[in-house]
C-alpha positions in Angstrom: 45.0 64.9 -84.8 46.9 63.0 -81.8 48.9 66.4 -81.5 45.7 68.9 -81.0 44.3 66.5 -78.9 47.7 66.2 -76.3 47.7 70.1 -76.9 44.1 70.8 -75.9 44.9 68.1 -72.5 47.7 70.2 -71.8 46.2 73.6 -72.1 42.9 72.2 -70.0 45.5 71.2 -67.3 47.3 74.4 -67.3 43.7 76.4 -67.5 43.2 74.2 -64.4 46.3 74.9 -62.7 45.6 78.8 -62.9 42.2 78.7 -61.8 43.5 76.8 -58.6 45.9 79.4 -57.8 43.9 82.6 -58.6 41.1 80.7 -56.1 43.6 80.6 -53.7 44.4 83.9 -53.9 40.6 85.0 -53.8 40.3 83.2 -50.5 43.5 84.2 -49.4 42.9 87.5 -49.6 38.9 87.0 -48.9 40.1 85.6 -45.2 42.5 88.3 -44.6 39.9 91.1 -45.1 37.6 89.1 -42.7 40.1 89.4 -39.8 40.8 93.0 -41.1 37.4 93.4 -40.5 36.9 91.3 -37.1 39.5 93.7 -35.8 37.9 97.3 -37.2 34.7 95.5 -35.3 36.1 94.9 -31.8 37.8 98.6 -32.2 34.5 100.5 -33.1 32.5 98.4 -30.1 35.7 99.4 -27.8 35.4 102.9 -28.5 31.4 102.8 -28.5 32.1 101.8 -24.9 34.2 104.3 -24.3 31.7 106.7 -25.5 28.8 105.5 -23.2 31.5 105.5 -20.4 32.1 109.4 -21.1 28.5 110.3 -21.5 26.2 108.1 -19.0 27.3 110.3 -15.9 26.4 113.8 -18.0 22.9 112.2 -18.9 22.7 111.0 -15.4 23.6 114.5 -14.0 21.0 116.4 -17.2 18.2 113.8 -15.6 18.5 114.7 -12.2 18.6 118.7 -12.9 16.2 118.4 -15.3 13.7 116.4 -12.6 10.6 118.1 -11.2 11.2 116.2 -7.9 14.5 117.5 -6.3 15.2 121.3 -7.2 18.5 121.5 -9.5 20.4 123.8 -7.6 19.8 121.7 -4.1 21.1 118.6 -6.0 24.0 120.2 -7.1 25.1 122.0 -3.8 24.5 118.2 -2.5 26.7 117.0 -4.9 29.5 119.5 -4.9 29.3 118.6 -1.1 29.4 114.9 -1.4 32.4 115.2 -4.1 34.7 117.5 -1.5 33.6 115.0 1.3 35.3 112.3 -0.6 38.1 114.0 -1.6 38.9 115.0 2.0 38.5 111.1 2.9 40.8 110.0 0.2 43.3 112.7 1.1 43.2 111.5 4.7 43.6 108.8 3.5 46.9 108.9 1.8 48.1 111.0 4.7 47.8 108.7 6.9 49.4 106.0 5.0 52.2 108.5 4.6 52.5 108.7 8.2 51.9 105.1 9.0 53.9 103.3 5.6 57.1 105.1 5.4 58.6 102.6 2.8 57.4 104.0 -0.9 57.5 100.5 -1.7 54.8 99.1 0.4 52.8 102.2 -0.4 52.7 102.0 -3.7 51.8 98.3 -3.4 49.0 99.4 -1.2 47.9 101.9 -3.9 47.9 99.3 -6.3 45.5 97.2 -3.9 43.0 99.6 -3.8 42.3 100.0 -7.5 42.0 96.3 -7.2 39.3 96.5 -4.4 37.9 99.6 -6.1 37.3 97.5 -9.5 36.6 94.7 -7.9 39.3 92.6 -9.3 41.6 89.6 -7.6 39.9 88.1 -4.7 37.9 91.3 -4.1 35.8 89.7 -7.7 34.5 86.9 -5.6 30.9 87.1 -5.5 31.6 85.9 -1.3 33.7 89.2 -1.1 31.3 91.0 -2.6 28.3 89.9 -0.9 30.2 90.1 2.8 31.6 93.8 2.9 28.7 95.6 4.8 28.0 92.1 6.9 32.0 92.1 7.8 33.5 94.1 10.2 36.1 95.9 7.9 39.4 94.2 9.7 37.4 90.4 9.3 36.6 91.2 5.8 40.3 92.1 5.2 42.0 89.4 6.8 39.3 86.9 5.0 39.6 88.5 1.6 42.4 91.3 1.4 45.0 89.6 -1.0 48.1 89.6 1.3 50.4 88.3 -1.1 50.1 91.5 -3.3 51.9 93.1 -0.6 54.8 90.7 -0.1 
């Protein structure tokens, strides 16, 4: 009788044992679907964004023509007109930096400054930067807020 009972205590602690370990598998495995998950999540909102990125503009542009208010072709000559204005501006642009930066070095630090000013990163994020560009005279606004250490 002593025997089944030490026997049954042993097989209840061993029943015990393996339930612990399968249950820590389960969560285990349970937490690393959940960050499986978490990534598949921030991936599908990522290229969501993307998306939106890509297709705002061509809704924009499909509003506009579409509008009873400005006459489509008119709005597109305007902004075929617009687009080769600023691609004459940024073209001058680099020209003159050309002819005015002859060390590739500096320019391409330069370059790199302008995507910062363009997306509004570094000091250009600062809502002071921001807020002063059109009450600035260009020079004062770069002097206060132009990040001269990028370029040294």
């Amino acid at each position: 009788m002593m025997k089944i009972i030490v026997k049954a205590k042993e097989t209840s602690l061993k029943k015990r044992k393996l339930n612990s370990i399968f249950e820590e598998e389960v969560r285990q495995v349970s937490l690393e679907l959940h960050k499986k998950e978490e990534k598949l999540k921030i991936q599908f909102w990522k290229n969501v964004n993307i998306c939106l990125k890509a297709t705002i503009p061509l809704m924009v542009v499909l509003r506009l023509v579409d509008s009873d208010v400005k006459t489509a072709m008119g709005f597109m000559y305007e902004e075929m007109d617009y687009a080769k204005v600023d691609f004459e501006v940024k073209h001058g642009l680099l020209d003159c930096m050309k002819i005015l930066v002859k060390d590739l070095a500096i320019r391409k630090k330069i370059n790199m400054q302008f995507v910062e000013f363009h997306y509004a990163r570094g000091l250009f994020a600062l809502n002071d930067a921001k807020e002063c560009r059109k009450a600035m005279l260009p020079a004062e606004w770069w002097k206060m807020f132009g990040d001269l250490l990028f370029l040294f």
